[in-house]
Structures are given as C-alpha cells and as structure tokens.
Steps between C-alpha positions, in 0.01 A plus 500: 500500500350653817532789389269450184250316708451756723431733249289281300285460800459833515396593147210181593397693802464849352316343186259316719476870749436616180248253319280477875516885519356626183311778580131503477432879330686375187829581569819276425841331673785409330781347593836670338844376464824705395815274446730801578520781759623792292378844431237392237283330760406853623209548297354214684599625880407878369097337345472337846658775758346787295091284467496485130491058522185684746345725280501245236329262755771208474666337846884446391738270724806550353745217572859455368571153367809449257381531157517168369289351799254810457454337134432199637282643791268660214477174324375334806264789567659605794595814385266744231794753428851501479736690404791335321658526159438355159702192533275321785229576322665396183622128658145495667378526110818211332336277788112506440429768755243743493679834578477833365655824589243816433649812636821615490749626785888537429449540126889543416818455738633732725885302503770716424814299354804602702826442351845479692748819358656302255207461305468791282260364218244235458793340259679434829257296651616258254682198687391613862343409757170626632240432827192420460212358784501148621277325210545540118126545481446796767477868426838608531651175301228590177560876521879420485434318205263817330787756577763340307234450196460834506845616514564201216679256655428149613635276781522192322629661164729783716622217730382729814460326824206506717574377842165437733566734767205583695337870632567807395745571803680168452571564149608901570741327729647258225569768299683664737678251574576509167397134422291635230521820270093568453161417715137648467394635839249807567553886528534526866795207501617629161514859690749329732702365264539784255613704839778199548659551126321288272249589184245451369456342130148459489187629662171302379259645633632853269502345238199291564591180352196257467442319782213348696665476843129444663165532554170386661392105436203335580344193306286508159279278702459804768479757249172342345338405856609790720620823257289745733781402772793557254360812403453668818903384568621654151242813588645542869901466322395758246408729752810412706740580204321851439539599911904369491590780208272771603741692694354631797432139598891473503537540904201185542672303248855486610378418871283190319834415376719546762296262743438270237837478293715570855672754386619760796778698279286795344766512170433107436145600532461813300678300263292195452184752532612719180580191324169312575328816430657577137512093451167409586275403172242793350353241334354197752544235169781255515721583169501276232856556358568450914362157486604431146876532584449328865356207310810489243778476737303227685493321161887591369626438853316139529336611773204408364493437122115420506545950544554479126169349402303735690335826406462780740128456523551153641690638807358862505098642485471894438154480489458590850729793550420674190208552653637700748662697237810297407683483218729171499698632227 
C-alpha cells in the first residue's frame, strides 16, 4: 500500500508542476504514463532525448505507473496520456468511464511460443501444460489465448492448462524445469532458449496475428478540450518512429535504449533493437481486427462479458491518427 501511495503522490505532484507551469508562448505539458518498461517505450525516450516532444512545442513528464492505476490516473485527470492496452481502456468503457485510446503503439505481439522437445506439432499441445503471466487478463495471458486460436485449438475444449506463472524469465525457468511444455516469452529470451534445446511452434509477430497489445489513451473529455496537446504528442511519436528505423540513427538509438531499458550485453541489445525496429507500427492507428480480437477473449474468457456488447468505436477513435496518415486497418 505504500508503495502505491507514494506513487500516487507523485503522479499529483507532476500534474499540478504541470497544470502551474503551462507555458505562456502557447506551448503544452503533459503528463505521460507507460504501465511497462519494455522496448516499445523507446519512441517516447527517443521524441524526448532526440527534441521532437520540443520541436512540436509539448513539455512531456513521462512517469511509469502500472497500467491499471494509469487508467485510473487518466480518469481522475491526473494523467493526459497513457500508454496501456485495450483492456483498461475497455473495463474503463463496461464501467461508465470516459476513455479512449487514439494512436497506436505495439500493434501485434512480439511472443514467440516455445515448446519443450517433445512437442513436435500444435496437435501436441493438446493435454499440456503451458505458462502464462500472473493475471488471466494481462498481455501475455490474452496472447496465450490468440496463439492457440490461431493454431485451432482451445484450452477449455483441448483441456490445456494455463498455470499463472509470472515474467517472462520466471516462466522460461518453468519450462525448463520442465513443469510446463510451452510459454510465450520474447526473441531475446526465446534466443536463449532455442540455444538450450527447445523450439519454437509459433512466432506471432511473423505471422502477425491480430492483436492490439497497446497504444496511447487519453480521455474523450480531453480530446474535445485539449486535442492541440494530443496532437503535438502523436506528432513528436511520429517523428520518433521515423528516426528509430532510419538506419544511420542506429548508433543514437541503441544508446537511448541501453540507458533506458538497462541493457549492458550488446547481443541482448542488438537484438531487442532489430526487433523494435522491424516491429514497430508504419501505420500510428491502433488496428481494428487488434482490438476486435482483444475485446473477444475478454468476453469468451469472462473477463469482462460487457467486451461483447461493445463495438470498436466505443473503446477506439481513429479520427485523430489518420490524420497523421494512419490507416487503422
């Protein structure tokens, strides 16, 4: 509980920095929250190390709250941006909230489904166990759920086993341990384990399965009072995304990451830079097949089955980032 207050008090001391400081020649503050540290929050640190949140004359604080909170921080008004995936926004939405995400970020998943040797097939799977993150409603837990749609199966109807686990390294070790046979973890840990004898069945992000992992959220309320602000954020990411896969930026970039991601080995780095940099969305729309399937495994899972009344305009507005030449296909 300390914990949270503490950083509660601090999102309520940068919003009121940035509420007292608004600058007087027009330009803008916002207060931004990312719910993960992982390689798709450098198109924030590269728009603020490289000037573009400057050039674009908007003040960002960046401040990492976990994702659900950073909902609820937006809903109070404590936070204008966030970046967090469909479901917050989605439960914001079931509950009366006001939320809205209107740019996209991770636009499909970048898990790779590691299998343990005996598992030749996706037939195999059948009867098994596999790892997935510590709540049925986070990232890993859904994606889990849209890899075995794809490869036709089902864990109710295939009687396969999903055991909350936790990270990415804590589920690499259960399957090690061999107390499962599958997991979804990234390329670099995926790297590790392919080098250690296992396989891999599946890689999403190949095959780019739909999936809205996440994207930037703000309020409908702040998108009608304040949308100079949100554009001059989506402007400054834009411009961020174009500098990360230009590559004679590549040097600047991977020291952006390094300091922020703390990454010292160079092959875990090069790594999660040539991901990032083939991963990162073309298009700055959030995907509606992305969000369409996020919203149906919230609904078939009971996670929320309010998901199943719900079109993707309630939770999603492209209006914005087509704009800025999206597509939101």
């Amino acid at each position: 509980m300390l914990k949270v207050a503490r950083i509660s008090a601090m999102t309520l001391i940068l919003w009121a920095s940035a509420v007292s400081a608004w600058a007087a020649d027009g330009s803008s503050k916002a207060v931004f929250a990312y719910g993960a540290i992982n390689a798709y929050m450098t198109t924030t640190w590269v728009a603020r190390e490289q000037g573009f949140f400057r050039k674009h004359s908007v003040d960002v604080e960046p401040v990492f709250i976990i994702a659900s909170r950073a909902a609820q921080a937006m809903l109070a008004g404590e936070v204008h941006v966030g970046l967090v995936g469909p479901t917050h926004v989605t439960n914001a939405v079931a509950a009366g909230g006001d939320l809205v995400m209107f740019m996209g970020n991770q636009n499909n998943v970048r898990y790779i489904m590691v299998v343990h040797r005996n598992i030749k097939r996706h037939e195999d799977l059948k009867g098994k166990r596999i790892a997935i993150g510590a709540s049925q409603a986070g990232l890993a837990s859904l994606a889990t759920h849209a890899a075995l749609d794809h490869l036709g199966l089902s864990a109710r109807r295939d009687n396969i086993a999903l055991l909350l686990i936790g990270e990415e390294p804590i589920r690499l070790a259960a399957l090690q341990a061999g107390n499962v046979q599958a997991t979804l973890i990234a390329p670099e840990l995926a790297n590790t384990a392919t080098s250690q004898g296992f396989s891999i069945l599946l890689d999403m992000a190949k095959l780019n399965i739909p999936f809205q992992a996440s994207g930037m959220v703000t309020t409908r309320k702040l998108l009608r009072s304040d949308p100079l602000m949100l554009e001059r954020v989506g402007r400054a990411t834009a411009d961020a995304i174009k500098f990360i896969v230009a590559p004679a930026n590549k040097k600047a970039v991977l020291q952006i990451m390094s300091k922020n991601l703390k990454l010292a080995q160079p092959d875990r780095l090069e790594a999660s830079y040539n991901d990032l940099v083939e991963e990162l969305p073309r298009s700055i729309c959030p995907t509606v097949a992305g969000v369409r399937s996020v919203m149906k495994f919230m609904a078939e899972l009971g996670l929320n089955p309010k998901a199943a009344e719900f079109k993707v305009d309630d939770v999603v507005d492209l209006t914005f980032c087509k704009r800025l030449g999206g597509d939101g296909l």
